[in-house]
C-alpha positions as CSV (number, residue, x, y, z in Angstrom):
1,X,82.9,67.9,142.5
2,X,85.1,71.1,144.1
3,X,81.9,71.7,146.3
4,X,80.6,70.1,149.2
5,X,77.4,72.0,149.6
6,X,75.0,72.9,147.4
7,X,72.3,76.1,149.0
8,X,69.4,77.0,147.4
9,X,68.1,80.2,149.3
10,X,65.5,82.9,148.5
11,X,62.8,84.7,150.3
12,X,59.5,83.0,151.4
13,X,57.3,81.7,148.4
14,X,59.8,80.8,145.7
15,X,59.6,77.0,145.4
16,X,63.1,76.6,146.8
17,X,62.0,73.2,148.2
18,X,61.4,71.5,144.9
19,X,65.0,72.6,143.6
20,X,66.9,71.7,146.3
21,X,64.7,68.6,146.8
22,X,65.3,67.7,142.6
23,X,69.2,68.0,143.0
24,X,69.4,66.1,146.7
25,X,67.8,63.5,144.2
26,X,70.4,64.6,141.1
27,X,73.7,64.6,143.3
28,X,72.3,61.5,146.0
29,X,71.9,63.9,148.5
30,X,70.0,65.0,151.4
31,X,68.4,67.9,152.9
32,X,69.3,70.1,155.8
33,X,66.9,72.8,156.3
34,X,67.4,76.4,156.8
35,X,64.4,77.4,158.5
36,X,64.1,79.2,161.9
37,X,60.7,78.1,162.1
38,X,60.7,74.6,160.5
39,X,62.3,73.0,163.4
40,X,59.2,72.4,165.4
41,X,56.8,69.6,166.1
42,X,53.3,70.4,164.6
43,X,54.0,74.1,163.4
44,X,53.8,72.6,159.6
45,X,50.7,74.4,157.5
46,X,52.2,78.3,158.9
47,X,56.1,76.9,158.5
48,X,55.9,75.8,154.8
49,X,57.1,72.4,155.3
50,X,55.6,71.1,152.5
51,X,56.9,67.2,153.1
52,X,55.0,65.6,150.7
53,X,57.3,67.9,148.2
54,X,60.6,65.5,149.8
55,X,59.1,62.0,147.6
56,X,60.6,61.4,143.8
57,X,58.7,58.6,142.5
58,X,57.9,57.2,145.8
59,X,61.3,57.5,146.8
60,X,61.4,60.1,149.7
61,X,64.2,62.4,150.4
62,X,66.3,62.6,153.5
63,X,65.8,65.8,155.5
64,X,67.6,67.6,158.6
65,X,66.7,69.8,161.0
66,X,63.0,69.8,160.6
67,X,60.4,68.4,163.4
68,X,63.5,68.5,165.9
69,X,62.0,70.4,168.8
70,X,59.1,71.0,170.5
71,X,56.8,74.2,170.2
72,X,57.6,76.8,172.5
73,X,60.8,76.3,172.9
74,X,63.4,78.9,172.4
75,X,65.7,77.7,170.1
76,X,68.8,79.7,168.6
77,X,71.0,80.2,166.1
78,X,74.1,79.2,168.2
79,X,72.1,75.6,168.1
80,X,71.5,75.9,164.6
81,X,75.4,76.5,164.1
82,X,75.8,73.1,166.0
83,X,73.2,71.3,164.6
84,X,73.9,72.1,161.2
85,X,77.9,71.1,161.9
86,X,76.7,67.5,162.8
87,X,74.4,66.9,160.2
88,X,76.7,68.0,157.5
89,X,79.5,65.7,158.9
90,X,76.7,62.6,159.0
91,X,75.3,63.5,155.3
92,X,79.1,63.7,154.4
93,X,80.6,60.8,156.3
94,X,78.2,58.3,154.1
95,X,79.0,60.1,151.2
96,X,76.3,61.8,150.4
97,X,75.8,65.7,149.3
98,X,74.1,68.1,151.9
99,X,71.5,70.2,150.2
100,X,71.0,73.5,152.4
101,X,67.9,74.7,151.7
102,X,65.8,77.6,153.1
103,X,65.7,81.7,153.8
104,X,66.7,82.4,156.9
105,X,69.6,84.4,156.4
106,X,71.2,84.5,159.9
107,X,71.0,80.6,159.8
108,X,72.6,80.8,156.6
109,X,74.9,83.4,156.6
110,X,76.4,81.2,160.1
111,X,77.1,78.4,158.6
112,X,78.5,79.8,155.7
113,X,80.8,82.2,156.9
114,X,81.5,79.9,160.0
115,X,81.2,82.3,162.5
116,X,81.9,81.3,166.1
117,X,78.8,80.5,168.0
118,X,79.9,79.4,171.3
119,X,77.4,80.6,174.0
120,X,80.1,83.5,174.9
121,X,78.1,84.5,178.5
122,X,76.9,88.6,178.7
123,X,79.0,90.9,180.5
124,X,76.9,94.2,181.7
125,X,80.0,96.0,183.1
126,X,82.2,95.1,180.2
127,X,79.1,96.2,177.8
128,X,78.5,99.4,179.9
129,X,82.4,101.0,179.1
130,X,82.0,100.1,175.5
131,X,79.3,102.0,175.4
132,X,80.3,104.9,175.8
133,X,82.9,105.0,173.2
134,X,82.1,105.7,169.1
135,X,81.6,103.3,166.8
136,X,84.8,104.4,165.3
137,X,86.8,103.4,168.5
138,X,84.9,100.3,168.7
139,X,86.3,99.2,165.9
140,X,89.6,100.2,166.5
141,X,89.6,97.8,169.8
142,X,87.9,95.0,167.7
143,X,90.9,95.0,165.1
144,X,93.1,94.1,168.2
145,X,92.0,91.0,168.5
146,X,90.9,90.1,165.3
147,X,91.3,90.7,161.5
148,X,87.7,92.2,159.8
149,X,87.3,90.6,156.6
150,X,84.0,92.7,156.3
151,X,82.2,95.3,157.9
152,X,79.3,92.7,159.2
153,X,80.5,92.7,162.6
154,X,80.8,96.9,163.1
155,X,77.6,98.1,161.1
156,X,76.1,99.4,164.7
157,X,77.7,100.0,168.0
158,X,75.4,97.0,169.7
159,X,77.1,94.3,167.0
160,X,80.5,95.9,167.4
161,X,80.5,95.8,171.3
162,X,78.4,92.0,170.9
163,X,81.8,91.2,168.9
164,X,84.6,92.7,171.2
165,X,83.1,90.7,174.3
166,X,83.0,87.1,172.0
167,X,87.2,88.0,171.1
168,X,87.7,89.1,174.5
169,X,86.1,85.6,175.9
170,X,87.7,84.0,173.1
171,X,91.4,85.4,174.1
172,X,90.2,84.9,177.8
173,X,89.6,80.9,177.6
174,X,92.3,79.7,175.0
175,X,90.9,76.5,175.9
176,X,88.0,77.1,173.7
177,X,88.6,75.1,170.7
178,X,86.3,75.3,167.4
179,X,86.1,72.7,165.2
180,X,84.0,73.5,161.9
181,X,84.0,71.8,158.7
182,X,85.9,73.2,155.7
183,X,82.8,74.4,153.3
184,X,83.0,75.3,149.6
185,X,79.5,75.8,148.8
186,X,77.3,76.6,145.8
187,X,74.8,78.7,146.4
188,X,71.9,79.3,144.5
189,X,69.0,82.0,144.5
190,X,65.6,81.9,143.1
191,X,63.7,84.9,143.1
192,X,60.8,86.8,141.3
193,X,60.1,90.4,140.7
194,X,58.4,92.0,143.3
195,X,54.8,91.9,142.1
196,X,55.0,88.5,141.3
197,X,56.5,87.7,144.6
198,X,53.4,89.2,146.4
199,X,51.1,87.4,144.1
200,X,52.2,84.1,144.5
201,X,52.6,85.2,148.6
202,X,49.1,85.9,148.9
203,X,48.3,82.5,146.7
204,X,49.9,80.4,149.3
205,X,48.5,82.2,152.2
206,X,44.8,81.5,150.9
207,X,45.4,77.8,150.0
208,X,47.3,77.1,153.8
209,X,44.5,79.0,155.7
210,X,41.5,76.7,153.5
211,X,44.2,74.0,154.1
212,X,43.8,74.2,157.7
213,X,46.3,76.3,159.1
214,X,44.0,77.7,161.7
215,X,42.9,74.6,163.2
216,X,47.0,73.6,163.5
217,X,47.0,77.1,165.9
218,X,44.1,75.7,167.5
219,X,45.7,72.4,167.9
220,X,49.1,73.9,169.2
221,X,47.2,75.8,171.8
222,X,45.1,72.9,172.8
223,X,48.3,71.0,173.0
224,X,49.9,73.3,176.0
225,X,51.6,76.0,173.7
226,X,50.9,79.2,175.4
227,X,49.4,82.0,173.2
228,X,52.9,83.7,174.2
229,X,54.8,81.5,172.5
230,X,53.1,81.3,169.0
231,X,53.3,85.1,169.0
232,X,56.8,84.9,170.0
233,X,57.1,83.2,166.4
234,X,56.0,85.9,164.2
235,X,54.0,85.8,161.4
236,X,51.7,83.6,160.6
237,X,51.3,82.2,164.4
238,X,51.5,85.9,165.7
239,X,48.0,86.9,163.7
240,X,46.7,83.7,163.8
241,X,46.9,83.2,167.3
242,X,45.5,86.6,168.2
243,X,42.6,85.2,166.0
244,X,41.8,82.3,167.7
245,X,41.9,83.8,171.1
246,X,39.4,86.6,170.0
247,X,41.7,89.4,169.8
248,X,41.6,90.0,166.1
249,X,38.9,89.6,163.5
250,X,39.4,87.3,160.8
251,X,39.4,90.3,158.3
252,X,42.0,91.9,160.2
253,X,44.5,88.7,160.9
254,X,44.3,88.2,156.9
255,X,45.2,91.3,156.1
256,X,47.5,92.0,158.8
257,X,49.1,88.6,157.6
258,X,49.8,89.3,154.2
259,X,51.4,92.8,154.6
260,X,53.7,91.4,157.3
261,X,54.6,88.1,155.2
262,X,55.1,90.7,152.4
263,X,57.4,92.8,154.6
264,X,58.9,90.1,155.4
265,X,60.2,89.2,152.4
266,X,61.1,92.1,151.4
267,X,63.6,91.9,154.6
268,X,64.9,88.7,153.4
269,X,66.2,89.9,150.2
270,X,67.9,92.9,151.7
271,X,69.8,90.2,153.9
272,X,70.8,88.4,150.8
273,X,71.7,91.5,149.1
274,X,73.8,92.4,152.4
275,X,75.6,88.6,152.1
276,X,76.6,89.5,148.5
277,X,78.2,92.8,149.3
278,X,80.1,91.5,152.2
279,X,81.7,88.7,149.5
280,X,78.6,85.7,149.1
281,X,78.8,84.8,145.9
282,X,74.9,83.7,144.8
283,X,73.8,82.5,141.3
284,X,70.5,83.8,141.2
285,X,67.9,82.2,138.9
286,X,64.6,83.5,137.6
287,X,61.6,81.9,139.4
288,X,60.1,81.8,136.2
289,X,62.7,79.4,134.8
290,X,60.7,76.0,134.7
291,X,62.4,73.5,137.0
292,X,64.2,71.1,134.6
293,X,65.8,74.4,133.1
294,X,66.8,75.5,136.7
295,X,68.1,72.0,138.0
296,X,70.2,72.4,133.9
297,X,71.6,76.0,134.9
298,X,72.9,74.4,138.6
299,X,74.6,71.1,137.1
300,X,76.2,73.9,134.6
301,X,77.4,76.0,137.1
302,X,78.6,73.3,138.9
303,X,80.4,71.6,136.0
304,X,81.8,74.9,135.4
């Protein structure tokens, strides 16, 4: 095969897990997960996980970069970056195809585009002159120290100045060297139209909250996790947190839930839409597509 990383992306409630999960099985792969929230210990009902969807006939299916950290910790993209390098280099080393799956498009779109992640430190001063100059000039001073491919990095003045101190660190400490893998992905999309989308969100959101989902928030607090934190999360563990601690009504955490979870996927596919026109190439496939005609269409594409 040319590529050496299959992604199956798509916003929230898709059924990208038993795709990527049937072709880690196809291709004698394994998973790495694209989550921002799936990396924690015991956030599993309000994060999808959905493990028991990772066994093929009793065989289970390697995964990455879920359960790694605690909850309430702060983790970050720059980790993800890392993390991501050195389980792609293990799944790889043995062998074996990595399977990125998940819809978290800044996770995504930095490990396919390679961006560098280093933890470049924040200067105020250095922020405070660039801010008075126009985007326009931003720009300018940005092209000095690099080449723009696209126009990701000077779409507002606070990315554009965010990019000029990362070069200017970059040029500052030549010491700095970055090693990342050379990636030639596939990369897959499943989506739905948008009523169907909602339907099936407000479907899973029912069955997780009779699954239990509130008691796991009630478990997580129990366990330590401030109320802080599980708001910090967004989503599901913002509304049902303010639930639990009386702040809410049920009435108004389920519907509060379901328009933001809607909203939010609605803000997922404008990020995937925004990867395409700055040069992501995404097969997309129609949800409705049963999943033996799906896992068909990718082994096409990738014979092709």
């Amino acid at each position: 095969m040319k590529h050496n990383l299959l992604v199956v992306l798509g916003p929230t409630a898709t059924g990208k897990t038993s795709l990527a999960v049937r072709l880690a099985k196809e291709f004698d792969g394994e998973i790495i997960s694209a989550d921002s929230r799936q990396i924690y210990r015991g956030m599993d009902l309000g994060t999808g996980k959905d493990l028991d969807e990772y066994v093929i006939d009793n065989i289970p299916v390697s995964h990455h970069l879920i359960d790694i950290v605690d909850a309430g910790y702060k983790y970050n993209v720059f980790e993800y970056q890392r993390d991501f390098v050195h389980a792609f280099e293990n799944i790889t080393s043995r062998g074996k195809m990595p399977v990125v799956c998940g819809g978290t498009g800044m996770y995504l779109e930095a490990v396919l585009k390679g961006y560098k992640l280093i933890a470049v430190p924040k200067d105020q001063v250095f922020r405070d002159e660039l801010e008075l100059k126009t985007l326009a000039e931003l720009e300018q001073i940005l092209r000095i120290y690099k080449e723009l491919h696209n126009n990701s990095d000077v779409e507002t003045k606070k990315r554009a100045i965010r990019a000029i101190e990362i070069e200017r660190y970059y040029a500052s400490n030549p010491q700095i060297e970055i090693e990342y893998p050379e990636i030639n992905p596939l990369i897959v999309g499943i989506r739905f139209d948008r009523e169907t989308r909602r339907n099936r969100i407000s479907l899973r959101l029912k069955e997780r909250l009779q699954s239990g989902m509130i008691e796991e928030v009630g478990n997580l607090l129990k366990s330590g996790v401030s109320a802080e934190d599980l708001i910090y999360y967004g989503l599901e563990y913002k509304f049902l947190t303010q639930y639990v601690i009386g702040q809410i009504t049920y009435d108004e955490m389920f519907a509060g839930l379901e328009i933001a979870i809607h909203q939010f996927a609605k803000r997922q596919m404008t990020w995937f839409r925004r990867m395409e026109r700055n040069g992501t190439n995404i097969n997309w496939l129609d949800g409705y597509m049963p999943l033996d005609d799906k896992l068909a269409h990718v082994k096409e594409l990738i014979k092709d």
